[in-house]
N, C-alpha and C positions, 0 to 999 in steps of 0.2 A: 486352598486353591492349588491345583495343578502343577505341578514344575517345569510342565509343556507354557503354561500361560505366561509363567517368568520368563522365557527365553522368548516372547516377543515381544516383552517389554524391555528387556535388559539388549535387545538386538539393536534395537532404535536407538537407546542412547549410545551404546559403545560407538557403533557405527559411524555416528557422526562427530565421534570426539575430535578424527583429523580433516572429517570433508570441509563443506563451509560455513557449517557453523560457528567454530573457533575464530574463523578472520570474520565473519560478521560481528563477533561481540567484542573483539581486539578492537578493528574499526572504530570501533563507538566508546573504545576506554575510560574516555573523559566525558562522555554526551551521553551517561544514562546507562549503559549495561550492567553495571553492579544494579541498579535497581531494579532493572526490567529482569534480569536473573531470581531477583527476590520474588517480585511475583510472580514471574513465570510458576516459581514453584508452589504457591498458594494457587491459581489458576490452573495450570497443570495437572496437579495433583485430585483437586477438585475433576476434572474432565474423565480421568480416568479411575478416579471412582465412579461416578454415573454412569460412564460405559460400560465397565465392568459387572455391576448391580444391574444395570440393564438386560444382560446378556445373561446372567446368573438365573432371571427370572425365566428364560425359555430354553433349557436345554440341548444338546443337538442341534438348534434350529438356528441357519443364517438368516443373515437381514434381509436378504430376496426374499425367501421364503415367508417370512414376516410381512412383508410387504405386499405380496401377493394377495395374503388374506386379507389386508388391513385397507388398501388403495384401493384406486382405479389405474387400471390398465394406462390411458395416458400421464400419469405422473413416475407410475414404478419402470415404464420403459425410459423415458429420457431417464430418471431421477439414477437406475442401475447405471446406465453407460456413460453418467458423469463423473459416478465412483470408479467407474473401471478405468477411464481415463487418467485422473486423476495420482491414481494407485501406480498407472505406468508412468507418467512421472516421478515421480518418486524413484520409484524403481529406477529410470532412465538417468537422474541423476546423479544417483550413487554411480550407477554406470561409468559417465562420463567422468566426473571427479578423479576416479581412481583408474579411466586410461590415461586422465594426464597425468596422474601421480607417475605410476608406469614409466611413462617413456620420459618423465625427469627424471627420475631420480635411477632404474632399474635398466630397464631397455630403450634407451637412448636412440639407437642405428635402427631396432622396430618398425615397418610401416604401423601409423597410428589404425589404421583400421584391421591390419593384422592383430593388433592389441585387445582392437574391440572382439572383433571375430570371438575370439579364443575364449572371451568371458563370458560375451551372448550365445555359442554354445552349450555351455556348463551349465548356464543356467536356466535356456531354453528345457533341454532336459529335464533339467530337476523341475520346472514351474508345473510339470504337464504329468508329474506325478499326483497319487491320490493326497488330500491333507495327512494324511496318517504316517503317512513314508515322509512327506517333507519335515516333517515333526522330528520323524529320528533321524534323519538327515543333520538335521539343526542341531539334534542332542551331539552326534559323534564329530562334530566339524567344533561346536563350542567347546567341550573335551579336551581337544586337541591344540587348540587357540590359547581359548579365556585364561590359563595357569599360567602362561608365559607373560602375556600382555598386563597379567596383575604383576608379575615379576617387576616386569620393566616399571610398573606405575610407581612400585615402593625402591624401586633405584632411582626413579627420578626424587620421589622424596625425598630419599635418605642421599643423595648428592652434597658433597659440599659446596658445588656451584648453583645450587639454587640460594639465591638469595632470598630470603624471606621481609628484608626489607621492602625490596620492590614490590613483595604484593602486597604488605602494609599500604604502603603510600597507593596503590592501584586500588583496596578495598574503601580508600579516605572518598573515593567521588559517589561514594553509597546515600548521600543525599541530591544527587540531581533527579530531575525529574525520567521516573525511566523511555527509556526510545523504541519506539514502533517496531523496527528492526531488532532490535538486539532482542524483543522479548519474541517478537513471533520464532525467533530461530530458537530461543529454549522452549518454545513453548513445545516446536515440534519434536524437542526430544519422548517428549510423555506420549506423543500418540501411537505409541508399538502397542497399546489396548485398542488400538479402531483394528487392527486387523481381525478380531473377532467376528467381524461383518461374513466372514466365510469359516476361519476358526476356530467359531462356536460349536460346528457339526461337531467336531472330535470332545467334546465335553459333553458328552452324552449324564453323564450326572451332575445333577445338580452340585454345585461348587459352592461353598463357603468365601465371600469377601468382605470383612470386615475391618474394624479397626489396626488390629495386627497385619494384617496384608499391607493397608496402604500405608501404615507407618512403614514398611520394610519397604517400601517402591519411594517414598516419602527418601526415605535414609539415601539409595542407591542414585537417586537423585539429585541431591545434595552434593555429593560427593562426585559425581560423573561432571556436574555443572563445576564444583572446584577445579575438580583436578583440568577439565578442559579449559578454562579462562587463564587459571592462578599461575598454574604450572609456566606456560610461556612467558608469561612476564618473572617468575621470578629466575628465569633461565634467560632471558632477553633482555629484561629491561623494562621500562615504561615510557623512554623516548621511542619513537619511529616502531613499535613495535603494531601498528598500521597497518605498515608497509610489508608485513610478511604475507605473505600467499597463503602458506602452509606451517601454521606457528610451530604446530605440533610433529612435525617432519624435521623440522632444525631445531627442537627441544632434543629430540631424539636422537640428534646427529651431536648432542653434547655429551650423551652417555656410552660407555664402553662396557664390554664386559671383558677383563682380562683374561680369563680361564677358557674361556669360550672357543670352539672353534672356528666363529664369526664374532670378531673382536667389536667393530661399528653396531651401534644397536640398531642403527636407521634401517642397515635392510634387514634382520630379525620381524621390526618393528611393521615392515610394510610387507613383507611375506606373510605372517600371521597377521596381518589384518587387511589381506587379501582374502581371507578366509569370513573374516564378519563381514566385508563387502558384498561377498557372496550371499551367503545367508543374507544381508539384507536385499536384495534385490531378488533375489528366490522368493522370500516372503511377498513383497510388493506384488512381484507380477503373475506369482499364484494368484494371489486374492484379486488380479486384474483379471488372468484370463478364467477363472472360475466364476465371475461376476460377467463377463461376456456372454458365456455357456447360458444364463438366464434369460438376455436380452433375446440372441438370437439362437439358438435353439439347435446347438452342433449337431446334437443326433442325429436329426434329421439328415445330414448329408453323410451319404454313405453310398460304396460306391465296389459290386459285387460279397454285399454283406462288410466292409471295413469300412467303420466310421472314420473322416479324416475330418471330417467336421470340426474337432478339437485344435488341428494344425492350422485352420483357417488362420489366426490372428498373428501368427508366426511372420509371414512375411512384411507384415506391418509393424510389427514392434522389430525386429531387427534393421527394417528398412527409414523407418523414422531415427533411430538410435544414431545408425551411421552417418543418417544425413546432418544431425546435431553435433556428431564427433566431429565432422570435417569443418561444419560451420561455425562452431564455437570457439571462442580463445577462453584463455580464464578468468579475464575479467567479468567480459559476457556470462559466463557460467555462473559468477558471482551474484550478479545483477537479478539472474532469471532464477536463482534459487529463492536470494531474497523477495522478490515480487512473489514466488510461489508459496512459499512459507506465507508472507501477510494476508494473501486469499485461503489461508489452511483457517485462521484466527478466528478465521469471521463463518468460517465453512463448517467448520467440526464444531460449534456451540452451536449454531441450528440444528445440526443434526440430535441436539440432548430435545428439543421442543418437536420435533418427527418421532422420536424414542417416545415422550407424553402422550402424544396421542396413539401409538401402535398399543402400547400397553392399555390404555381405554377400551381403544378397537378391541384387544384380543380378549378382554373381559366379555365382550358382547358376544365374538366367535366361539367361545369356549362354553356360555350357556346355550348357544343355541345348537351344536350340537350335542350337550346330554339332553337337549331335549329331541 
């Protein structure tokens, strides 16, 4: 498989090691997240095999375009601009997340929508490039990032203030029954394989996913889900460890590097992962405004030979954005991630029974033109 394909799967989970994933499974400490973790990852792992083998089987080819051949016109236009929605979400989350990160902990005296401004530019930009350039976009930004951020991972390890007792006694509630919440929030670490939905174009060869692959996403998984849960409580505690907002932000703020010329790991820690933020809402709302492009049909507006058709969606995805920055706190934020995450749960396993039947359909399409 590709090494483009691992950095949209490895994008999703870093991503959200400090959004609010972490405080939804903190939350739930003693009410089921050790277990719902565990499935998650049998679940999980399973989904993005089937996606992946899915897409394996049509090269080049998006799910629009799959769809096209396979549907009726009234299902593939709602069915496209519910993923596209859906994808800006996503997108708009991370977003917000990491303006409030921001103006805690960095730029404090910042107006909050100056914050946003700064990011929904960067990334407007980048979304409205071709897939191929966002790809090496993604290669040169994780480069740059990912060596530091595994740094910090194995400092936090290797700390003498981690106590490892704490996560013994945190790993002891691995028999309750797991919880609704804590598992949709791991579950949405594995879905950085649905962005293939648009993706796929750039895998013009046929791709190899087999055992070896998912054991290796299997492994990264495992490991992303520890170090996210384990790490703060053995750095916190297991009392009131609830009540943190941001677990992995005050994990963070217990490590130093002396030698450094930024002693605090906190902000190392949130400058470079300004940078997966990015990348992750780059991806999202690529695959959003590239999934609009099929519903309604940007070429089409053009205006002295220049298409601006493609800018259409622009003042609505920054206009929606802001209006969410102003009107959310971060509880609310919390709230509307987890309700969004539990409608993923139920969303992306129907999507594997849509996948059954294209693949039928395209059996039929494919004889009937060599005939």
């Amino acid at each position: 498989m590709s090494r483009y394909y691992y950095y949209l799967v490895l994008i999703n989970m870093i991503a959200n090691v400090i959004a609010s994933v972490p405080a939804i499974l903190l939350h739930f400490h003693d009410d089921g997240a050790v277990s719902a973790m565990i499935v998650s990852v049998v679940a999980g792992s399973t989904l993005v095999f089937f996606f992946t083998r899915f897409f394996t089987h049509f090269p080049g080819m998006t799910l629009p375009e799959l769809l096209q051949k396979t549907t009726a016109k009234w299902f593939y236009n709602p069915f496209i601009l519910v993923l596209a929605i859906t994808w800006f979400i996503a997108g708009m989350i991370t977003l917000i997340t990491y303006t409030f990160l921001l103006i805690r902990y960095l730029t404090p005296e910042m107006p909050i929508i100056q914050i946003s401004l700064t990011i929904l530019l960067a990334v407007i930009l980048g979304c409205l490039m071709k897939t191929d350039r966002v790809f090496y976009t993604i290669e040169i930004i994780l480069l740059l990032t990912v060596p530091l951020i595994i740094l910090i991972f194995i400092k936090a390890y290797t700390n003498e203030n981690l106590r490892w007792e704490f996560v013994k006694e945190a790993a002891l509630y691995f028999n309750q029954f797991p919880n609704l919440n804590a598992f949709s929030a791991c579950f949405f670490l594995y879905l950085g394989s649905a962005n293939l939905i648009i993706f796929n174009r750039f895998f013009k060869n046929k791709q190899n996913f087999g055992v070896k692959q998912i054991t290796l996403i299997v492994a990264i998984s495992i490991m992303t889900l520890f170090t996210t849960y384990f790490i703060p409580i053995g750095f916190n505690g297991v009392e009131g460890i609830e009540k943190l907002v941001y677990p992995w932000i005050t994990t963070s703020d217990s490590l130093r590097m002396k030698f450094s010329l930024i002693e605090r790991v906190l902000f190392i820690f949130l400058l470079f992962y300004l940078g997966i933020a990015f990348l992750s809402i780059l991806i999202h709302w690529h695959v959003s405004i590239e999934l609009l492009k099929y519903v309604f049909n940007f070429e089409k507006f053009k205006f002295k030979g220049f298409k601006f058709g493609v800018f259409l969606p622009i003042p609505f995805y920054i206009g929606v954005s802001l209006y969410f920055v102003r009107q959310l706190n971060e509880y609310q934020l919390f709230r509307l991630s987890g309700i969004f995450y539990n409608i993923l749960i139920i969303f992306f396993p129907m999507m594997l029974i849509l996948f059954f039947f294209i693949k039928r359909r395209m059996k039929n399409v494919k004889k009937a033109e060599q005939n």
